[in-house]
C-alpha positions, 0 to 999 in steps of 0.5 A: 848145677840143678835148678828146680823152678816151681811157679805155682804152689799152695801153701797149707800149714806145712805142707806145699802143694806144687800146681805145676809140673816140677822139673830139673833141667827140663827133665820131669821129675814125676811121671804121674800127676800125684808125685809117687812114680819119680823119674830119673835119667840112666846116665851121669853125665857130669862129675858128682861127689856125695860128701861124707855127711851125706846118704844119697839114692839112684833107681834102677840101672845106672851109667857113668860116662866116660870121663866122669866120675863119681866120687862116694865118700858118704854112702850111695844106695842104686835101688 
């Protein structure tokens, strides 16, 4: 599971300002400091299943590790 811990945001009306680096796992997930360049690991190293409800999106060269699998049953766009 992912855990995603923001500490210091801003609300304004709708809209959230994160203050602090936003991570997943310990992994930055925006390389620069406005939120336009999204980093993601090159490897799968769990198993994932994207349910038929849903539309999900990889960027770049991708890798599933041995043993794990990835189980589409909705749609999955590697970009």
């Amino acid at each position: 599971m992912t855990k995603i811990i923001v500490q210091n945001i801003t609300a304004h009306g709708s809209a959230v300002d994160f203050k602090d680096i936003v991570s997943a796992n310990h992994a930055k997930q925006w390389l620069d400091s406005h939120g336009i360049v999204k980093a993601n690991k090159n490897s799968i190293d769990e198993d994932v299943t994207i349910p038929a409800s849903k539309s999900a999106f990889t960027a770049g060269t991708i890798k599933v590790s041995t043993g794990k699998t990835v189980t589409i049953n909705g749609v999955w766009r590697i970009l």
